[in-house]
C-alpha positions as CSV (number, residue, x, y, z in Angstrom):
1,X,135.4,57.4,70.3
2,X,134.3,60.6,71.5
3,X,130.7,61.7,72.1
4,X,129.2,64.9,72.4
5,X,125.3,66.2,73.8
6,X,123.7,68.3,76.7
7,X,121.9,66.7,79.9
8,X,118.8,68.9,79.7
9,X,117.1,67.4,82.3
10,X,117.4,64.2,84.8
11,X,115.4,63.1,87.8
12,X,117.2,60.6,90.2
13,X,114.6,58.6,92.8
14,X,117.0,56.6,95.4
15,X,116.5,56.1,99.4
16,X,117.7,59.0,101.0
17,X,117.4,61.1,97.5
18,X,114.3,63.0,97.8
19,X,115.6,66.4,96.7
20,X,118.2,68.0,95.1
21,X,120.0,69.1,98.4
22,X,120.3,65.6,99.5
23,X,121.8,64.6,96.2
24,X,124.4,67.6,96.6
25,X,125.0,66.8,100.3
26,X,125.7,63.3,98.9
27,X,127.8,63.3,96.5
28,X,130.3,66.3,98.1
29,X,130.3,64.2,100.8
30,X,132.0,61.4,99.0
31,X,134.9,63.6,97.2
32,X,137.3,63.6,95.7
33,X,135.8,60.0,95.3
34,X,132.5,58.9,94.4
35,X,129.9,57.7,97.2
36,X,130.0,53.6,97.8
37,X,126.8,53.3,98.4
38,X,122.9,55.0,99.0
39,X,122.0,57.0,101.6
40,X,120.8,54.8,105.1
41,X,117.4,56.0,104.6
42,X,113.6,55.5,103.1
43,X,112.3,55.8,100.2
44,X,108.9,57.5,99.1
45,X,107.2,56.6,96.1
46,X,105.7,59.6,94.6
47,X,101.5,59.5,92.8
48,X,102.3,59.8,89.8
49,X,100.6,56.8,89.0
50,X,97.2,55.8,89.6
51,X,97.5,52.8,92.6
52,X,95.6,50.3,90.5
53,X,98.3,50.5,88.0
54,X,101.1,50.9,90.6
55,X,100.3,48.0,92.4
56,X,100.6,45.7,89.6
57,X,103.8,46.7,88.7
58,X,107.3,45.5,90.8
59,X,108.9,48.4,92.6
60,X,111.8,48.7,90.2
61,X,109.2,48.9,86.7
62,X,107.3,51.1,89.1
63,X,109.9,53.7,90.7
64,X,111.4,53.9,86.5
65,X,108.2,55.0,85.4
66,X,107.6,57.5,87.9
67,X,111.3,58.5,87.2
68,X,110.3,59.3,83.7
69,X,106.8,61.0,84.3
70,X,108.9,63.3,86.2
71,X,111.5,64.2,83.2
72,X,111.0,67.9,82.8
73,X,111.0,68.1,78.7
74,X,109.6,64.4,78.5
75,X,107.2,65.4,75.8
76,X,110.2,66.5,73.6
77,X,112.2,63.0,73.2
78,X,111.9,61.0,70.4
79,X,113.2,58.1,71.3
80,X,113.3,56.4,74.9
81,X,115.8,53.9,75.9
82,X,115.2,51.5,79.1
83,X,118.3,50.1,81.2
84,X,117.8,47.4,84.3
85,X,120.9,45.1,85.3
86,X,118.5,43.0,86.7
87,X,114.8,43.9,85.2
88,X,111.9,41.7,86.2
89,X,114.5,39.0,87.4
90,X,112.3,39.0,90.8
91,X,109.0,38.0,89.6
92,X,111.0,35.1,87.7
93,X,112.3,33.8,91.0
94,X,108.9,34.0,92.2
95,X,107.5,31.9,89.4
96,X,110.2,29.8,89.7
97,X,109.3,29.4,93.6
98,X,105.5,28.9,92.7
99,X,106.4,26.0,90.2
100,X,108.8,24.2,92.6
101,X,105.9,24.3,95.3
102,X,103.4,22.7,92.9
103,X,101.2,25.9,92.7
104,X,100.4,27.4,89.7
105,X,102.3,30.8,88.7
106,X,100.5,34.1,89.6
107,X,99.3,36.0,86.4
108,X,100.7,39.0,86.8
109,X,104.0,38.0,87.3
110,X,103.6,35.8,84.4
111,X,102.8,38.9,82.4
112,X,104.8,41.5,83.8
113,X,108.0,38.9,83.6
114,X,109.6,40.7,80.4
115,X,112.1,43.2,81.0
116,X,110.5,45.5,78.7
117,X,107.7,45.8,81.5
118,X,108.8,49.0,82.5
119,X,109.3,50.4,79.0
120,X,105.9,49.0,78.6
121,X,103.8,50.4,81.1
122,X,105.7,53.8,80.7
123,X,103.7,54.2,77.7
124,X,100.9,53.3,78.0
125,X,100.2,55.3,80.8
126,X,102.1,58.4,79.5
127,X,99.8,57.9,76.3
128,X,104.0,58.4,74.4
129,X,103.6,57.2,70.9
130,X,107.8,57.7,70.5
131,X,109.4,54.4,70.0
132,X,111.1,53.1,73.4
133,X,113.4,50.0,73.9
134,X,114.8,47.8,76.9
135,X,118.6,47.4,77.2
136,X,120.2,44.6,79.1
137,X,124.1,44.2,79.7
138,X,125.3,44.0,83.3
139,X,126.9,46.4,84.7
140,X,127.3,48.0,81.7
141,X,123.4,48.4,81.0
142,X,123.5,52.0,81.5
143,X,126.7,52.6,79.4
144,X,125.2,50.6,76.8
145,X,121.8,53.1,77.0
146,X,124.3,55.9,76.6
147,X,125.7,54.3,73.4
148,X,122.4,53.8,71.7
149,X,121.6,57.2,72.5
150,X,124.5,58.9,71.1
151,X,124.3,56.8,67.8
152,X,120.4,58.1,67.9
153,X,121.4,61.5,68.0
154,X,124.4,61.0,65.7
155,X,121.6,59.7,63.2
156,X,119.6,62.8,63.6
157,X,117.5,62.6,66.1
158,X,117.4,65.6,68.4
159,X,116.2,64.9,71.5
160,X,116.5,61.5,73.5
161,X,114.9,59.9,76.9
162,X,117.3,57.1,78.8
163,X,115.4,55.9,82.0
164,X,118.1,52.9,84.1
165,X,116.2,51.2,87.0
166,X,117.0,48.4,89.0
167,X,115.3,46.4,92.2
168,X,116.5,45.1,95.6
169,X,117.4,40.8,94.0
170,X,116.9,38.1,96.3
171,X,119.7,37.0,98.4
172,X,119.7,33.5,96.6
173,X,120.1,35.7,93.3
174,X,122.8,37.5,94.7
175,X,124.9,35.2,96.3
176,X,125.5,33.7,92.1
177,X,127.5,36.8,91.4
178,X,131.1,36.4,92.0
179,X,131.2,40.3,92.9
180,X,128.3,41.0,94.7
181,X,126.3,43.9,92.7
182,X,124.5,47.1,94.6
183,X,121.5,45.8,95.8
184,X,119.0,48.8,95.6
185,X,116.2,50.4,94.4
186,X,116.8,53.6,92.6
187,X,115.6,55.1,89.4
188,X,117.2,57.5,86.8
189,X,115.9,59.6,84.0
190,X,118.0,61.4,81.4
191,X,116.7,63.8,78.8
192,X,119.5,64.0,76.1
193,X,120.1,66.7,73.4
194,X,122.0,67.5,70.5
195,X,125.3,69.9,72.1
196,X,128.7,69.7,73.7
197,X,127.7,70.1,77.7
198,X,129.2,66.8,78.3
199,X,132.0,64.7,76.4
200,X,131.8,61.3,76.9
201,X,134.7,59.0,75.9
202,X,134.1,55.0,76.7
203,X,137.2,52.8,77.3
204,X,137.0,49.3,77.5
205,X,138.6,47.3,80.1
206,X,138.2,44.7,82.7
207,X,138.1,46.0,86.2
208,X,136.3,45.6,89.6
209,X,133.1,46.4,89.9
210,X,132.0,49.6,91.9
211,X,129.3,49.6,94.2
212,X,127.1,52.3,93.0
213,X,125.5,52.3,89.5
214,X,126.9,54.0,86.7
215,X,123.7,55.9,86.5
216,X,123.8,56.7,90.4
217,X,127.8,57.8,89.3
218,X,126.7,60.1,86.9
219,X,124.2,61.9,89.1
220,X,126.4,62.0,92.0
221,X,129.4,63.3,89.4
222,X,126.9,66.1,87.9
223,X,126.1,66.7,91.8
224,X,129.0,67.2,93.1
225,X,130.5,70.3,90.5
226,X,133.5,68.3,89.1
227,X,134.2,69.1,85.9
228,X,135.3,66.2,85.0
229,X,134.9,62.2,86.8
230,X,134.9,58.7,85.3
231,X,131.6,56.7,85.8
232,X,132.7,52.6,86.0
233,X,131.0,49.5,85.2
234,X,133.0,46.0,85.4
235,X,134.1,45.9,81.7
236,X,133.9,49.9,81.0
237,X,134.9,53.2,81.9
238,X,133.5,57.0,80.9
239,X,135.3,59.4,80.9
């Protein structure tokens, strides 16, 4: 199956990604490969959200919505579609932690444990009124997003938002994966249109995971001037 739309706009927020030169410098750096792994350096949250707000949310939910506040066209999609490996997995561990120690859970990790959260609070505090939904499927969360987009746009819609986030896991957490996924903090946004700028064609198969995020592949493919790369997840492949 082959699928067809334009990349009008995307915003990637990853340490040692704070401008466009970096993510250039980046991803060249890596070819004819792609790069195995972020950057050795900080991040910086931008203010896009007020600190009363921000500070309730966990840095992944946090760093996505500022990822999608920043979408240049944001007011144009009609749909938005959340991706997260891992979502609010770390305020579960920490209610989990809080149980086990015979204290009572903290509220706002008790409400801010769904992994719509982001999706969530993304709304509200852009005041969108578009419909937006949370996807969840490994390492394949993002190429899943992707899918539901295209059908959206195959459907007739014309314009849609994908937003994949993730958060640094708890070594506990990690050490349960048999291939031990990226462990960062990064945030993509993804402003999709009707067009033929970019042909996508998923393939299914099992394979080892790569160590950057097929969101974090895609910017660093788009970065790098390649007219054409494969972005991998552990059971799929677009090319």
């Amino acid at each position: 199956m082959m699928t067809d739309f334009d990349i009008a706009s995307h915003v990637v927020l990853a340490q040692g990604l704070s401008s466009g030169e970096d993510l250039r410098a980046w991803a060249q750096a890596a070819l004819p490969g792609m790069p195995e792994g972020l950057p050795d350096a900080p991040l910086a949250f931008t203010k896009r959200l007020p600190m009363m707000k921000a500070r309730r949310m966990s840095p992944g939910a946090r760093l996505a919505c500022e990822a999608a506040l920043a979408l240049e066209g944001a007011g144009e999609a009609k749909a938005w579609i959340f991706s997260s490996r891992h979502g609010e997995t770390v305020r579960g561990v920490k209610i989990l932690d809080a149980i086990s120690a015979g204290e009572p859970p903290s509220p706002t990790d008790f409400m801010m444990s769904v992994h719509n959260a982001a999706a969530g609070m993304f709304t509200i505090e852009g005041r969108v009124h578009a419909p937006a939904s949370s996807v969840a499927a490994g390492a394949e969360s993002f190429h899943m997003a992707l899918v539901e987009a295209a059908g959206m746009l195959a459907d007739g819609m014309d314009c849609v938002a994908v937003v994949d986030f993730d958060d640094c896991q708890p070594g506990a957490l990690l050490d349960a994966f048999e291939s031990r996924p990226c462990d960062a903090l990064y945030a993509t946004a993804w402003l999709l249109k009707k067009g033929a700028g970019v042909t996508m064609t998923p393939r299914s198969l099992k394979q080892a995971e790569p160590v950057l995020p097929a969101s974090l592949q895609l910017a660093a493919g788009l970065a790098s001037e390649r007219s054409a790369f494969v972005t991998s997840g552990a059971a799929t492949r677009f090319e």
